[in-house]
Residue frames as qw, qx, qy, qz and C-alpha x, y, z in Angstrom:
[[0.909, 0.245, 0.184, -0.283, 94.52, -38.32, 103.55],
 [0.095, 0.631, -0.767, -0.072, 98.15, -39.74, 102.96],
 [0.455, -0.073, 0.875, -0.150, 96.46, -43.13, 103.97],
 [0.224, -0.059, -0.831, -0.505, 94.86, -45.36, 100.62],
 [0.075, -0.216, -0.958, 0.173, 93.30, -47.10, 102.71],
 [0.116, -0.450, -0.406, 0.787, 91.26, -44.10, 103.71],
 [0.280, 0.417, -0.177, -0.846, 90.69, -42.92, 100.34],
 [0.255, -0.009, -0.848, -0.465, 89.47, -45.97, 98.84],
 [0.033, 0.570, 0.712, -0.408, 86.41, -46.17, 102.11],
 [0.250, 0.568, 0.228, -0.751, 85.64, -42.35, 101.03],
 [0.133, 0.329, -0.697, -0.623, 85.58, -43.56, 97.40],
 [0.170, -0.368, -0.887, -0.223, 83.56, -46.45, 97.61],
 [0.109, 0.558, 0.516, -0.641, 81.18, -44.31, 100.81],
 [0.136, 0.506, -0.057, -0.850, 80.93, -41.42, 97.75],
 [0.401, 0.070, -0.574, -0.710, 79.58, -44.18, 94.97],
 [0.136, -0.365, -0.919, 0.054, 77.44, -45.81, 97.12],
 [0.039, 0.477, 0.361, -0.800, 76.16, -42.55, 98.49],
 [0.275, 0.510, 0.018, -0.815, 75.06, -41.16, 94.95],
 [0.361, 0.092, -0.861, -0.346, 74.17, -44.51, 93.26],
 [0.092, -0.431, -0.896, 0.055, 71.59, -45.28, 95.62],
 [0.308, 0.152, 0.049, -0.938, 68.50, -43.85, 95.16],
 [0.628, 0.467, 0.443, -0.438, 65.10, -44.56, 94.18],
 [0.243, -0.042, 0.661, 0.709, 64.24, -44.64, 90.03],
 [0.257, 0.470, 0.283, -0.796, 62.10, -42.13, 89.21],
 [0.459, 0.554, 0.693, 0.046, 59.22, -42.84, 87.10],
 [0.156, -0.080, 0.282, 0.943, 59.84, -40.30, 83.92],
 [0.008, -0.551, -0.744, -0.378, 55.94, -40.48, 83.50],
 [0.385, -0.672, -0.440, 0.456, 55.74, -38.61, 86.53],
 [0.343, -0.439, 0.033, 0.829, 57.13, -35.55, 84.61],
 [0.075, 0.200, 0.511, 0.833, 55.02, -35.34, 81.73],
 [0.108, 0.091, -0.019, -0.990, 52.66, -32.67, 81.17],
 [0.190, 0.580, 0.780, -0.139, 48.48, -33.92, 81.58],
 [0.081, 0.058, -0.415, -0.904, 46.42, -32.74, 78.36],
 [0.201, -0.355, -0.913, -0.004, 43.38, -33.85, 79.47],
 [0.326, -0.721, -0.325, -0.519, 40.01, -32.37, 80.16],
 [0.051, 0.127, -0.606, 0.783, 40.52, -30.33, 83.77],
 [0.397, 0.014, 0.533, -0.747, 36.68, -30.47, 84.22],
 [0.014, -0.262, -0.853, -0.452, 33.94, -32.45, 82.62],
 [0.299, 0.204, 0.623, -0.694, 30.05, -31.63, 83.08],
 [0.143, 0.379, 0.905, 0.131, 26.58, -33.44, 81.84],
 [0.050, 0.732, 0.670, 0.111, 23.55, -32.05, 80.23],
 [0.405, -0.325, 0.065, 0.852, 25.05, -28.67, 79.16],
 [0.261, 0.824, 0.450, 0.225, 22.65, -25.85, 77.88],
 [0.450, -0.366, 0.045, 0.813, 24.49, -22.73, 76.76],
 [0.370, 0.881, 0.296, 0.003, 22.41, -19.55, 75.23],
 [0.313, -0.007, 0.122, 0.942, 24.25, -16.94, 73.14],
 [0.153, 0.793, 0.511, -0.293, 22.28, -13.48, 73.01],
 [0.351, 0.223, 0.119, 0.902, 22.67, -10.38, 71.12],
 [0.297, -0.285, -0.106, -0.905, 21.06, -7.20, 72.36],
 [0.391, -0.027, 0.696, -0.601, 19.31, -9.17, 75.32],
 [0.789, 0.269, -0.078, -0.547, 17.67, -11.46, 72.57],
 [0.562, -0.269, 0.764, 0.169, 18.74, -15.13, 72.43],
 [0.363, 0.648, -0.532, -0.406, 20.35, -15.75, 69.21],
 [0.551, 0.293, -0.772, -0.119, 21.15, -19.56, 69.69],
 [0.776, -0.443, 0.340, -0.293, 21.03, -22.40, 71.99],
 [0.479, 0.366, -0.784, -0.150, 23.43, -24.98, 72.33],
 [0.598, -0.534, 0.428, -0.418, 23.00, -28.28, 73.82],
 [0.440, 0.413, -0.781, 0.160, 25.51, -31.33, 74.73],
 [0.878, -0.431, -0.202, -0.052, 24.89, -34.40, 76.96],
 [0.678, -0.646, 0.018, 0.350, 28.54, -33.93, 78.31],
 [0.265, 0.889, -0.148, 0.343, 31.45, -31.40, 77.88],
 [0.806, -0.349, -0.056, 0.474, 34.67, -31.46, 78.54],
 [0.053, 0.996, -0.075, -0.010, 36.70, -28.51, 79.33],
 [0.863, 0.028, -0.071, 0.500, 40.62, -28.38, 78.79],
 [0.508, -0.540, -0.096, 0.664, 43.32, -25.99, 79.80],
 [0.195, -0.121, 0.306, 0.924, 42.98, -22.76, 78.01],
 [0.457, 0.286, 0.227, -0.811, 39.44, -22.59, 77.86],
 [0.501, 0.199, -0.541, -0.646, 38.71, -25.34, 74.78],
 [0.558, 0.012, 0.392, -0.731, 35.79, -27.80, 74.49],
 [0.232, 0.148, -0.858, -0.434, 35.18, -30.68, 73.63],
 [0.657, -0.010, 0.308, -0.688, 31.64, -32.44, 73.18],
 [0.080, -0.182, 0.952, 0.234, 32.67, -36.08, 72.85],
 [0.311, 0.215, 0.918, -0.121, 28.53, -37.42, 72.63],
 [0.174, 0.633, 0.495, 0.569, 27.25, -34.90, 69.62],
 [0.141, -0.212, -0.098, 0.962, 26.27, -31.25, 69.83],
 [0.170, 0.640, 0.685, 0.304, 22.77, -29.48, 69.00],
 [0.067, -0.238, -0.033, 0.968, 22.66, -25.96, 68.27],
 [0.298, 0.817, 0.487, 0.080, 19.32, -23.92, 67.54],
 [0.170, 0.048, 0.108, 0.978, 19.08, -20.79, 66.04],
 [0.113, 0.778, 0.603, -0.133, 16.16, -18.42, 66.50],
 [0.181, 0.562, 0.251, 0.767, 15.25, -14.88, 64.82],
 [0.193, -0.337, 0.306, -0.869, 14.57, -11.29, 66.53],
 [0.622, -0.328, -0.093, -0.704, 11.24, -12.53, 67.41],
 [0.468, -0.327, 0.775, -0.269, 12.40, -15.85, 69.24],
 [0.942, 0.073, 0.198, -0.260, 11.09, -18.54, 67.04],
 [0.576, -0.489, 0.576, 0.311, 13.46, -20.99, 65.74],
 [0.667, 0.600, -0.012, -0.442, 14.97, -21.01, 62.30],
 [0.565, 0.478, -0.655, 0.153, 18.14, -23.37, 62.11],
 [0.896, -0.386, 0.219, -0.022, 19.10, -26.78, 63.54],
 [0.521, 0.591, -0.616, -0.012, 22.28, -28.03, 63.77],
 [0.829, -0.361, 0.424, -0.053, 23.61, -31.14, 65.38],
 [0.611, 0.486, -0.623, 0.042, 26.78, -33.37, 65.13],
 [0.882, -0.189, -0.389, 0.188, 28.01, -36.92, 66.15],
 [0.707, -0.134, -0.112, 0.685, 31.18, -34.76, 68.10],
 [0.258, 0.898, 0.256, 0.249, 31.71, -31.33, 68.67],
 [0.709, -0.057, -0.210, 0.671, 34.44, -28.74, 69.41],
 [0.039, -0.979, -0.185, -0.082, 35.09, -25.39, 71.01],
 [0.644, 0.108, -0.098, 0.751, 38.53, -23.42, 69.91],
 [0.325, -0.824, -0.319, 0.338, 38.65, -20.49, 72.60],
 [0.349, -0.197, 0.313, 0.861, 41.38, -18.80, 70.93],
 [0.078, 0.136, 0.567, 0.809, 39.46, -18.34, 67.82],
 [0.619, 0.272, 0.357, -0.644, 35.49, -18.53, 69.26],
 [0.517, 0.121, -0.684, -0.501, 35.08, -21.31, 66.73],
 [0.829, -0.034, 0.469, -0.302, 32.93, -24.37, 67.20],
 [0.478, 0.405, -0.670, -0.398, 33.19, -27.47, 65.20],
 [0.864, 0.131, 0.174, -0.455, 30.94, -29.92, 64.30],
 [0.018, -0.280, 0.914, 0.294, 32.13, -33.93, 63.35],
 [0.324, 0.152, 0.927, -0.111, 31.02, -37.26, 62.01],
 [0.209, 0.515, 0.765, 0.325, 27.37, -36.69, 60.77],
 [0.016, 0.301, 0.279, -0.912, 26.45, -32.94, 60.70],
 [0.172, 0.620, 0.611, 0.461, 23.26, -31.92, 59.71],
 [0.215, 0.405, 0.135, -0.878, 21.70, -28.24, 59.53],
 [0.117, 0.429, 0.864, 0.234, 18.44, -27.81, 58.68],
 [0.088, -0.023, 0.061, -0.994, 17.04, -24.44, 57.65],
 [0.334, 0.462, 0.763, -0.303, 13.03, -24.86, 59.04],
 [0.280, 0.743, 0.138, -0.592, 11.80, -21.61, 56.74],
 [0.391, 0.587, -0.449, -0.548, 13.27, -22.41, 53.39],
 [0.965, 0.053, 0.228, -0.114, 13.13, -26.09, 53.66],
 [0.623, 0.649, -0.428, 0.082, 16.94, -26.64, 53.18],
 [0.763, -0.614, 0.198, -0.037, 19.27, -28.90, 54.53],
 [0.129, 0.863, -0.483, 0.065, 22.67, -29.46, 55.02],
 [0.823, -0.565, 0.063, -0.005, 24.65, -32.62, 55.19],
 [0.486, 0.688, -0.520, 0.143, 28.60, -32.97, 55.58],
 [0.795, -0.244, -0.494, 0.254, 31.20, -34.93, 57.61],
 [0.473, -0.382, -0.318, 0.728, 32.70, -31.76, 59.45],
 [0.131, 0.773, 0.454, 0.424, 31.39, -28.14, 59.78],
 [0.429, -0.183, -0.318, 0.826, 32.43, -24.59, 61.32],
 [0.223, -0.873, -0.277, -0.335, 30.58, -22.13, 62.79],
 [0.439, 0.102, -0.237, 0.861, 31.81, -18.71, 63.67],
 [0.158, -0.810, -0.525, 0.208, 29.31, -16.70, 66.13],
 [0.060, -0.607, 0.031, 0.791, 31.60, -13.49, 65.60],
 [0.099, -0.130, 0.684, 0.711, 31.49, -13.78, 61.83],
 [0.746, 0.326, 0.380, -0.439, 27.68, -15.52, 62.07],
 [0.589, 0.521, -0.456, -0.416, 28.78, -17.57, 59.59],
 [0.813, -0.194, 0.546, 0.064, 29.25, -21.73, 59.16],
 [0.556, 0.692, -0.318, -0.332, 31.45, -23.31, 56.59],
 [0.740, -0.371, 0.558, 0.066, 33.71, -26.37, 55.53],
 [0.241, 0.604, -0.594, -0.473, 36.01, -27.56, 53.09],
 [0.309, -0.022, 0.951, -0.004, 34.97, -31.16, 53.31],
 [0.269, -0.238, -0.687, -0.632, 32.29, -32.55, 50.37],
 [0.303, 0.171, 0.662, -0.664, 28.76, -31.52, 51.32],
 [0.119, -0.411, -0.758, -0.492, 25.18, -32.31, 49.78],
 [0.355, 0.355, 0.346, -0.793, 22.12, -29.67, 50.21],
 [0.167, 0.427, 0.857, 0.235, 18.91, -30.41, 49.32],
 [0.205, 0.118, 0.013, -0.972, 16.65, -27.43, 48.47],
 [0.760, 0.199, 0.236, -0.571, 12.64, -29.13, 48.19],
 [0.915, 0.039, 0.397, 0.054, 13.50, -31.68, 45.54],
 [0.589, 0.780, -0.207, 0.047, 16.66, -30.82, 44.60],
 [0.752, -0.554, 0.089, 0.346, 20.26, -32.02, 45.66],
 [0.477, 0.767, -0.275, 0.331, 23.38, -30.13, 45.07],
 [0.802, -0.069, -0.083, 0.587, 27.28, -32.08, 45.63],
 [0.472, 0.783, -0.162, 0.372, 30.22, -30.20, 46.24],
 [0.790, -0.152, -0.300, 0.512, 33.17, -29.75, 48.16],
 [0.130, 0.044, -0.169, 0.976, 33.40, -26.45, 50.25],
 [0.123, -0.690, -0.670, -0.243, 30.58, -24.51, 51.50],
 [0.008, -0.168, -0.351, 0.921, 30.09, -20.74, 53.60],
 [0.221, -0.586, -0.593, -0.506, 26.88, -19.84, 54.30],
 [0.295, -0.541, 0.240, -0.750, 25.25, -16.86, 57.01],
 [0.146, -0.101, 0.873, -0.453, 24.77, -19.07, 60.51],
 [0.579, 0.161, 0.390, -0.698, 20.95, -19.55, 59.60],
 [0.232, 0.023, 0.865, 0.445, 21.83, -21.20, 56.13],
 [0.347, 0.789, 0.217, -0.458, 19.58, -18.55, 54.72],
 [0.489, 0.858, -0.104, -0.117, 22.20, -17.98, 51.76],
 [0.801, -0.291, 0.420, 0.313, 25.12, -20.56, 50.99],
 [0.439, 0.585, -0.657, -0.184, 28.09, -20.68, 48.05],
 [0.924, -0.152, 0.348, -0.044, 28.70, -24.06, 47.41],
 [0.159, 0.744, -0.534, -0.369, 31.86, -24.55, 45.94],
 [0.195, 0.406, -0.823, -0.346, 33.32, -27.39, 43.34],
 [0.765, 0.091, 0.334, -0.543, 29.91, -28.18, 42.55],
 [0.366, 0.255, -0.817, -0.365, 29.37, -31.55, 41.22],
 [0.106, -0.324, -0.940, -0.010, 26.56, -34.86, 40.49],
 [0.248, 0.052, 0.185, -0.949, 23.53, -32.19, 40.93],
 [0.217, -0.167, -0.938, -0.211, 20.51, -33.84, 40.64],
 [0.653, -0.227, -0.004, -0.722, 16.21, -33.46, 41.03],
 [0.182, -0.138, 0.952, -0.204, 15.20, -35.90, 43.41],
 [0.309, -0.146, -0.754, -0.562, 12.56, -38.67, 41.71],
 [0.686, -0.297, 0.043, -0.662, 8.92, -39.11, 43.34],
 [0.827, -0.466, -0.063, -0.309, 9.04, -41.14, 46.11],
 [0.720, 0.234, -0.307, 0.577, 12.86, -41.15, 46.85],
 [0.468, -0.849, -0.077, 0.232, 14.06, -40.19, 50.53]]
């Protein structure tokens, strides 16, 4: 290669050669967090001892890589006792399922509603642990017990809301005749 001439063809041949090329779309390389399956009208029992312990149910469910759930159109969970009848509703605008932990979580409007003691629960976000049987939430909630309401911010109570702590209670209040 004693000839320029020669080396300036294999010069230009060698940036034309590795300057042309498509331009690859860098979207094309990121990583899709999105729901791998979806499915509609989703009834899921939990049992214990061959006795169904809960029911959940979601108009649609989306599943995501690693096993977690989301329930983008609200969530209703019963609860029922040994004998099968039912003693706790819950339902939210939004729900979630964190496989890692076995948690659920409840957005938006949650209510629980204990049928047998006449108590309800409302807050904007709630957690409920099936290993633990237990729901709870640091966000401000208001129970009503017959015609009473108690505020506060925090709550843990046994999955039936049979027996709650209500923490950093505050504005308690009897509700007046004929006030919803």
């Amino acid at each position: 290669m004693k000839n320029p001439l020669i080396k300036v063809i294999v010069l230009v041949l060698l940036v034309q050669l590795f300057s042309c090329g498509d331009e690859v779309d860098g979207s094309m390389f990121e990583v899709y967090d999105g729901p791998i399956s979806t499915a509609y009208d989703i009834e899921l029992f939990h049992s214990d001892s061959a006795v169904v312990r809960s029911h959940l149910v979601a108009r649609k469910q989306m599943e995501f890589d690693g096993g977690d759930l989301e329930f983008p159109e609200g969530i209703n969970i019963t609860f029922f006792d040994k004998d099968g009848n039912v003693t706790t509703t819950m339902r939210a605008d939004r729900g979630y399922y964190i496989r890692k932990d076995n948690l659920y979580r409840g957005e938006g409007d949650v209510q629980v509603n204990n049928l047998e003691k006449e108590q309800k629960l409302s807050s904007e976000e709630l957690f409920w642990d099936p290993n633990a049987k237990k729901i709870y939430t640091e966000k401000f909630v208001t129970v009503q017990e017959r015609e009473t309401l108690f505020n506060g911010t925090g709550m843990e109570a046994d999955e039936g809301f049979n027996e709650y702590k209500l923490f950093k209670v505050t504005n308690s209040r009897t509700i007046l005749p004929g006030e919803n």
